[in-house]
C-alpha positions as CSV (number, residue, x, y, z in Angstrom):
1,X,129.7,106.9,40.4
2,X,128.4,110.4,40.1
3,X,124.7,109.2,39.3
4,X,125.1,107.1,42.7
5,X,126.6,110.7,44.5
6,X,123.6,112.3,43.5
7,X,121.1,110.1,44.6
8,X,123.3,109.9,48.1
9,X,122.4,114.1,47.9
10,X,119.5,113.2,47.0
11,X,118.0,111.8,50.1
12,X,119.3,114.0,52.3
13,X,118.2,116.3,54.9
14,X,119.9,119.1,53.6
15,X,118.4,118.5,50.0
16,X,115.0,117.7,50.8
17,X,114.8,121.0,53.2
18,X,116.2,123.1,50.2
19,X,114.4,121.7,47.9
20,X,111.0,121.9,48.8
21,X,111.9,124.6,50.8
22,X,108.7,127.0,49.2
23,X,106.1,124.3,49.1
24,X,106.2,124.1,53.0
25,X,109.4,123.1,54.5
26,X,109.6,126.8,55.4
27,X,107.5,125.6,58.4
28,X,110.0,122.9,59.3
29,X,113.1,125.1,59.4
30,X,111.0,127.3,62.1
31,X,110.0,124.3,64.1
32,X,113.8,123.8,64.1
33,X,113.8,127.1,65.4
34,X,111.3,126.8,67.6
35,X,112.7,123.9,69.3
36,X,116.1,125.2,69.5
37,X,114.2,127.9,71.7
38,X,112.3,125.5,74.1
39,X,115.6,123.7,74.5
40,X,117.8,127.2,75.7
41,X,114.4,127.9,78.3
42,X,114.9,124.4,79.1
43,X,118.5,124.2,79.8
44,X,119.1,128.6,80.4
45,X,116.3,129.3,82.3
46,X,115.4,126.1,83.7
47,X,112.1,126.4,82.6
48,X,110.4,122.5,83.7
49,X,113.6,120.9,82.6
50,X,112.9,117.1,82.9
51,X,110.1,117.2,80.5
52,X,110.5,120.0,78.0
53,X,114.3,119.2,77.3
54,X,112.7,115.8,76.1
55,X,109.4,117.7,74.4
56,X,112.0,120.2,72.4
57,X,114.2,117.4,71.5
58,X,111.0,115.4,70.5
59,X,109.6,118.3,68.5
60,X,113.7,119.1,67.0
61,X,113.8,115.0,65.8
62,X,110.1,115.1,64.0
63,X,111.1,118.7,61.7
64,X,114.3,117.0,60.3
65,X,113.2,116.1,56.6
66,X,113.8,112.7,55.9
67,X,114.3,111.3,59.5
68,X,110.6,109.6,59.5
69,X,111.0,109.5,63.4
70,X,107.1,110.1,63.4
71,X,104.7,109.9,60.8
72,X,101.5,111.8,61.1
73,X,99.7,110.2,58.0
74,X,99.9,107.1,60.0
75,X,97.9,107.9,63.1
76,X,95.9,109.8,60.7
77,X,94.9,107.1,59.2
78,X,94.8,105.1,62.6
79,X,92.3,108.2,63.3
80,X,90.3,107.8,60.2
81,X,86.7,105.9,61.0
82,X,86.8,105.3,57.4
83,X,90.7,104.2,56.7
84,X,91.3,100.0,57.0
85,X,93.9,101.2,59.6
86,X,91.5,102.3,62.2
87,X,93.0,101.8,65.4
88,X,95.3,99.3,64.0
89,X,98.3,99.1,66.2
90,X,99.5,96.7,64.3
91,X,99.8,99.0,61.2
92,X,101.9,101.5,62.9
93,X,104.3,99.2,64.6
94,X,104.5,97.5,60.5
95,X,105.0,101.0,59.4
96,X,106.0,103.3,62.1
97,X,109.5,105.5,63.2
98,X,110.6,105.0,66.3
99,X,108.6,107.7,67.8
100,X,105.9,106.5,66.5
101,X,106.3,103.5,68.8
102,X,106.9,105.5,71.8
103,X,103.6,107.6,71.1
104,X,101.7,104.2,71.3
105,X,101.8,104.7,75.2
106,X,100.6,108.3,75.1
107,X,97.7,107.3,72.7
108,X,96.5,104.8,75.3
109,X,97.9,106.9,77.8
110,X,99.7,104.5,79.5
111,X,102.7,107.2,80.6
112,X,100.1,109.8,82.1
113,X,98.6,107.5,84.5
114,X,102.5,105.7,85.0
115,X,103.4,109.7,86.0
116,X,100.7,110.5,88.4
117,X,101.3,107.0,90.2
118,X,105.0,108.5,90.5
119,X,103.2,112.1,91.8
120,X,101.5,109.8,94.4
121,X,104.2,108.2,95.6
122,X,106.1,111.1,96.3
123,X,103.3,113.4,97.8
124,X,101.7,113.9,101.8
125,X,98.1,113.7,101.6
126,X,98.7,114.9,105.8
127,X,97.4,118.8,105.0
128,X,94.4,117.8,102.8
129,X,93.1,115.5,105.7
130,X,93.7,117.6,108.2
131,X,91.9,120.5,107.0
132,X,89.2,119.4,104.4
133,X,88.2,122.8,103.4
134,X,91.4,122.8,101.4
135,X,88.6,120.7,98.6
136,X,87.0,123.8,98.4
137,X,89.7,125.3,97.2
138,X,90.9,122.9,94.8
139,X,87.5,122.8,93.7
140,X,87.5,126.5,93.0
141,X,90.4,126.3,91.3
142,X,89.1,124.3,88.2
143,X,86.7,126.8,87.5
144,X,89.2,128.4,84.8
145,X,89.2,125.2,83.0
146,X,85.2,125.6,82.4
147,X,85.3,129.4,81.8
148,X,88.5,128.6,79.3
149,X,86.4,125.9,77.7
150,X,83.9,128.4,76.8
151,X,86.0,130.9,75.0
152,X,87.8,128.4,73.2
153,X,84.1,127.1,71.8
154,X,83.6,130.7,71.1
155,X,86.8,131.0,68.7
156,X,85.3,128.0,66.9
157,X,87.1,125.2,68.5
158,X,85.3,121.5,68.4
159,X,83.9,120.9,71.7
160,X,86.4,118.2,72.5
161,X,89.1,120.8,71.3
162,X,87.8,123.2,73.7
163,X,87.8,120.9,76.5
164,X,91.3,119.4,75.7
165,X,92.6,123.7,76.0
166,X,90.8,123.9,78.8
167,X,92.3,121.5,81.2
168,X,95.6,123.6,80.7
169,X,94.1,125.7,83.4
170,X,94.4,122.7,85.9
171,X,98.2,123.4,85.3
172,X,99.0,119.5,85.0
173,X,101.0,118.8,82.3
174,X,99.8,114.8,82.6
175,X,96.3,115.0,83.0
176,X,96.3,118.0,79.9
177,X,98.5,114.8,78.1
178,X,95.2,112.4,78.9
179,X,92.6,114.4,78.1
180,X,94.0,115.8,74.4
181,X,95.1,112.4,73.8
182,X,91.5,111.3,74.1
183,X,89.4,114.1,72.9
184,X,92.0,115.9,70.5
185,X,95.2,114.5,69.2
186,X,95.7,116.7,66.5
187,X,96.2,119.3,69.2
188,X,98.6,117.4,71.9
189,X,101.4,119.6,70.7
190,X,100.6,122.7,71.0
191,X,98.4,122.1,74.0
192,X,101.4,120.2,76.1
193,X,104.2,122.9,74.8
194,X,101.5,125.6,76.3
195,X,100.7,123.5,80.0
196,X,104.2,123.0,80.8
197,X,105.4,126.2,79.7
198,X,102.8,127.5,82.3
199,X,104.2,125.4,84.7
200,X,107.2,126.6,84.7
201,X,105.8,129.8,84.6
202,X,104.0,129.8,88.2
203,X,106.5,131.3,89.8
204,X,106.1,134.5,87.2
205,X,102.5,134.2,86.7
206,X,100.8,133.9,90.0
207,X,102.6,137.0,92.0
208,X,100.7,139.5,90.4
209,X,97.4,138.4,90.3
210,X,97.8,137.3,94.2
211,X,99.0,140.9,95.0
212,X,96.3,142.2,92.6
213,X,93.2,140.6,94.6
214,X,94.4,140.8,98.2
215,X,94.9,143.2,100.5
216,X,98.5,143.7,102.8
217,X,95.8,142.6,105.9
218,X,94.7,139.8,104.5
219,X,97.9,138.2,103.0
220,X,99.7,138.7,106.5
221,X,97.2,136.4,108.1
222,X,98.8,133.9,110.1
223,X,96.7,130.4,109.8
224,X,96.5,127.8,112.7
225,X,98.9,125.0,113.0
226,X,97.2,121.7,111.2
227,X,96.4,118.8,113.1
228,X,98.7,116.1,113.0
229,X,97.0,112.9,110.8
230,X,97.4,109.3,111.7
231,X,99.0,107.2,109.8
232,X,95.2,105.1,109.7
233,X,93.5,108.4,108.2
234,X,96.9,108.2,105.6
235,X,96.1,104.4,104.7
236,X,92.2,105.4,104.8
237,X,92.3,107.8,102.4
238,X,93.8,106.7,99.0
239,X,91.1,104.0,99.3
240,X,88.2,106.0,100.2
241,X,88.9,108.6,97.3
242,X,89.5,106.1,94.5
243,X,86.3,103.9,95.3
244,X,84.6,107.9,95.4
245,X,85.8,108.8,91.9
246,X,85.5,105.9,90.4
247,X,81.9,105.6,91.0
248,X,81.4,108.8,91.0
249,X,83.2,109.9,87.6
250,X,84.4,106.9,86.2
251,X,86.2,108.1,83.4
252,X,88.7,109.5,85.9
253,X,89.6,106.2,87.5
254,X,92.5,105.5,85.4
255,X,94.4,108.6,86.9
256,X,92.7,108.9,90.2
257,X,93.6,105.1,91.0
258,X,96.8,105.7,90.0
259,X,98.0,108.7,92.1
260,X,96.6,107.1,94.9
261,X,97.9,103.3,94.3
262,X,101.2,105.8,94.6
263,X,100.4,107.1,97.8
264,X,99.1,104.2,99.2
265,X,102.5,102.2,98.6
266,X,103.6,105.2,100.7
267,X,102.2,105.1,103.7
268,X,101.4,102.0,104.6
269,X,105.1,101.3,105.2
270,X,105.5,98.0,103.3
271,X,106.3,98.3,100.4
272,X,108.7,100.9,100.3
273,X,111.0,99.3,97.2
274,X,107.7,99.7,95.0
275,X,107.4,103.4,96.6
276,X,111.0,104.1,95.7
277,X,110.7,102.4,92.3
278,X,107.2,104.9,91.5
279,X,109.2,107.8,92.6
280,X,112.6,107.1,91.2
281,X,113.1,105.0,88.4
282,X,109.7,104.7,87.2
283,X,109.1,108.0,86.7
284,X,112.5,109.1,85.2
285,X,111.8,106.1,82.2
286,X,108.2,107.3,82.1
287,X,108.9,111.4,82.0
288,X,111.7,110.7,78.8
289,X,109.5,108.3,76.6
290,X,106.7,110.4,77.3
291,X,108.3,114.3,76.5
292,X,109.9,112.7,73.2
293,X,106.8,111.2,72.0
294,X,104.4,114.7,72.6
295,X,106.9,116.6,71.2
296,X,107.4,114.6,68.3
297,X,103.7,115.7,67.6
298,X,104.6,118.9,67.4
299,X,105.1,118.8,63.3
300,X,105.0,121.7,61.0
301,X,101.8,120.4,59.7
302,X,100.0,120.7,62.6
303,X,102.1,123.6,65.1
304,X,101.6,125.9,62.2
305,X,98.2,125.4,60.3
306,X,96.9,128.4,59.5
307,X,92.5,128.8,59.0
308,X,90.4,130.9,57.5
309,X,86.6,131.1,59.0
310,X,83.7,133.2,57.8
311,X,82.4,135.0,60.7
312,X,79.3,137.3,60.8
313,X,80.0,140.5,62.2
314,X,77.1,143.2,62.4
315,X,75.2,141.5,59.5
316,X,78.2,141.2,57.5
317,X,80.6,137.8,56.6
318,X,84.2,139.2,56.6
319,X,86.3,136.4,56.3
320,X,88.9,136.2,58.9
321,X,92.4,134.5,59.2
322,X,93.0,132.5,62.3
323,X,96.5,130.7,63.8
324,X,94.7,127.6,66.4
325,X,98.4,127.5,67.9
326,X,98.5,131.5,69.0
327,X,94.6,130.9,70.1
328,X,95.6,128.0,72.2
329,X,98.8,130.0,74.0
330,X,96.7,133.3,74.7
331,X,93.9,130.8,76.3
332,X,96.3,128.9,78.2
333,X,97.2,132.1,79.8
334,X,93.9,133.1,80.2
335,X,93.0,129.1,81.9
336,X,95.6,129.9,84.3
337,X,95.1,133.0,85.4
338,X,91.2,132.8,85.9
339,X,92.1,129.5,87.9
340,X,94.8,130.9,90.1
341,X,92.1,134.1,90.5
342,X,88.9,131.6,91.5
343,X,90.8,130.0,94.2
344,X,91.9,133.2,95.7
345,X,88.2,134.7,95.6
346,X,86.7,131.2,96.8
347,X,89.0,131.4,100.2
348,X,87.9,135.1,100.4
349,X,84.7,134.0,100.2
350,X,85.4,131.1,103.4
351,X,86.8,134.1,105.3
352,X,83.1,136.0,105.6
353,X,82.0,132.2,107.2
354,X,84.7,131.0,109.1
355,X,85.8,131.6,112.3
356,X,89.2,130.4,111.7
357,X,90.6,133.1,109.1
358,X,92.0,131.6,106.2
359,X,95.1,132.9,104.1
360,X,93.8,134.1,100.7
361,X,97.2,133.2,99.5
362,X,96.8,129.2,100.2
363,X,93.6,129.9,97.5
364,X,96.3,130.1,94.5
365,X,97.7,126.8,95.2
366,X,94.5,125.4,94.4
367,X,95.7,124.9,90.7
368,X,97.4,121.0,90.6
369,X,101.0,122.4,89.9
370,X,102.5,120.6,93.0
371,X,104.4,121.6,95.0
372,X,105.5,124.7,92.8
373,X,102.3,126.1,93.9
374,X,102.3,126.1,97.4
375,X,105.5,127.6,97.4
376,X,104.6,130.8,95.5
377,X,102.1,131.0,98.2
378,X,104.6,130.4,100.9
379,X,106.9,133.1,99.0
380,X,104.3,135.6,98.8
381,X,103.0,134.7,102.5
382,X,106.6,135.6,104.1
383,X,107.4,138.4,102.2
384,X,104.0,140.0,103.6
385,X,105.0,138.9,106.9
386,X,108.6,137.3,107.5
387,X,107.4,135.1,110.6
388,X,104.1,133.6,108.6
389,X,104.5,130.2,107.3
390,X,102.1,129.0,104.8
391,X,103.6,126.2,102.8
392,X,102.1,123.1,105.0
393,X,98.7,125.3,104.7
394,X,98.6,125.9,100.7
395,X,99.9,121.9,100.4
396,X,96.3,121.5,101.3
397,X,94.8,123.2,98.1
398,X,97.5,122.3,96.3
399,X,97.2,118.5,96.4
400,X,93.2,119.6,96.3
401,X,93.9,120.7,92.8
402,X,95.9,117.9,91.9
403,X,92.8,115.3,92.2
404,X,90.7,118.3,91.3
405,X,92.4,118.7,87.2
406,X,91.6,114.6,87.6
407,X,88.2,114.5,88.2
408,X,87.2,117.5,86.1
409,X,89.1,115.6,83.4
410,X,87.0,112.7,83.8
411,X,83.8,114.8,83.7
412,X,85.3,116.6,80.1
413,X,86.0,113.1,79.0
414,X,82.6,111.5,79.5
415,X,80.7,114.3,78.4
416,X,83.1,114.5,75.0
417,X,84.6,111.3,74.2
């Protein structure tokens, strides 16, 4: 009886976190701790609720000792070129936790595309067609995903790595999801803790750096009312940009084709159960299997891996701690800001060419957070000058940016996959 106690103790939680408590599950107890955090910014502060309640629950269920909710060795080996088990599905569903199941459609990435299908379904391409120049801006905007993609390369990151930190700076959690699934799994943790913490961020973030590069003038400008788009143009255009991307980036079709099969469902008016499926249900089921599984990534192994590089610094080799986690939060922050920044520069830019002045505020919006976005620019817009409404004006960019983060994706993806 008491030899069958103490094997019950034994294979607990609470023993096997003790226990090897020195020889690393120190690093469990504060991603316990860590998670417990994400979840009171989740629920407290309401920072992107719907999918980081899920990612800090995720991230909570794969620390617990003993649980074997998600086992890394597995999709290491799944990883390994080498291993018997590469790309063997069949081995993890043989072998695999639950989560590990779940993760299966964010390693084929299945729930990104199902999410921006959702996105597309729910979002007015009206502003973009009226005024095309908002592409410019979107455009713009993606710039701090290259510029981030080069510092990250210059702290040593793979080039795939650097890519998969860069497209935080697009400030889509789903296409970030994509691209480090692809290029970077180790990373997917870290990387979607970082992109959707930004997210939530926007509001906090962008203010500053808006106020910072434009004047009092130039953020009271008042911008004229956009034409109003047929419902044709509405039908036209998910078509024409899908067969566009796909030949011209083809590695972006997968998301591309599936924001706009979303949008297409809404507006040509028949199928409106499949619009209300894509917007509702679909992407409710999709948004909790797919912040479980990323979070469950988010192990103690891999969140809190520490290195130690040889760097040569004025003809000398000083070796030199580094934490990749830190790194990849500072140069989320940096991928953000230098995106938000472009897009304001790039519309100040327009202004010494166009007639038609342009709010520099509408250039922010160019990063693919939508509609948050747009609505710091409206904010910021209105408190400049109470009677100017930008929001229908920085939707523009905003949904600019969202097909933007796609494509640039793509691009990252067949140049590193």
């Amino acid at each position: 009886m008491l030899n069958s106690l103490l094997n019950f103790l034994e294979q607990t939680g609470f023993y096997m976190l003790i226990n090897g408590f020195l020889d690393g599950g120190w690093k469990n107890l504060v991603m316990i701790l860590v998670s417990l955090l994400l979840l009171f910014l989740a629920i407290k502060k309401q920072f992107e609720p719907l999918l980081l309640i899920g990612i800090a629950f995720g991230m909570l269920l794969t620390n617990l000792p003993g649980a074997g909710m998600y086992n890394g060795e597995l999709w290491s080996a799944f990883m390994d070129e080498s291993s018997e088990f590469y790309h063997s599905y069949g081995y993890i569903m043989a072998n695999g936790g639950l989560l590990d199941y779940l993760y299966i459609g964010v390693k084929t990435c299945i729930y990104p595309c199902l999410i921006f299908m959702g996105i597309g379904a729910m979002t007015d391409f009206g502003p973009l067609i009226s005024n095309p120049k908002s592409l410019l801006l979107g455009a713009a905007a993606q710039i701090g995903i290259f510029v981030t993609f080069v510092g990250a390369v210059y702290l040593s990151f793979t080039n795939p790595q650097a890519a998969s930190i860069g497209i935080i700076g697009g400030a889509d959690g789903p296409t970030a999801i994509f691209v480090t699934s692809k290029l970077a799994p180790e990373l997917l943790g870290p990387i979607a803790v970082a992109a959707y913490s930004y997210m939530a961020l926007v509001p906090v973030i962008q203010p500053p750096i808006m106020k910072l590069l434009t004047t009092k003038k130039e953020r009271e400008i008042v911008m004229k009312p956009l034409r109003e788009v047929s419902k044709t143009e509405k039908i036209i255009f998910p078509i024409v940009v899908t067969i566009f991307v796909a030949l011209l980036v083809p590695s972006a079709t997968p998301l591309v084709g599936c924001l706009m099969l979303g949008n297409l469902w809404k507006e040509s008016g028949v199928a409106e159960r499949l619009c209300k499926t894509a917007q509702n249900e679909l992407m409710n089921i999709v948004t909790i299997f797919l912040g479980i599984s990323v979070g469950a990534t988010a192990t103690a192994e891999t969140f809190l891996n520490a290195e130690r590089n040889t760097v040569n610094i004025g003809g000398k080799a000083i070796s030199m701690l580094r934490l990749p986690t830190i790194e990849i939060i500072v140069l989320g922050v940096v991928a953000f800001g230098v995106a938000t920044a472009c897009g304001l520069l790039f519309a100040k830019l327009m202004n010494l060419f166009s007639k038609d002045k342009i709010n520099p505020l509408i250039g922010s919006a160019g990063v693919s957070a939508v509609p948050m976005a747009a609505r710091v620019s409206q904010a910021v817009g209105q408190k400049a000058n109470p009677s100017n409404f930008l929001l229908m004006h920085a939707m523009g960019p905003n949904v600019a940016g969202v097909i933007g983060s796609a494509i640039a994706a793509g691009v990252l993806i067949a140049i590193f996959g």
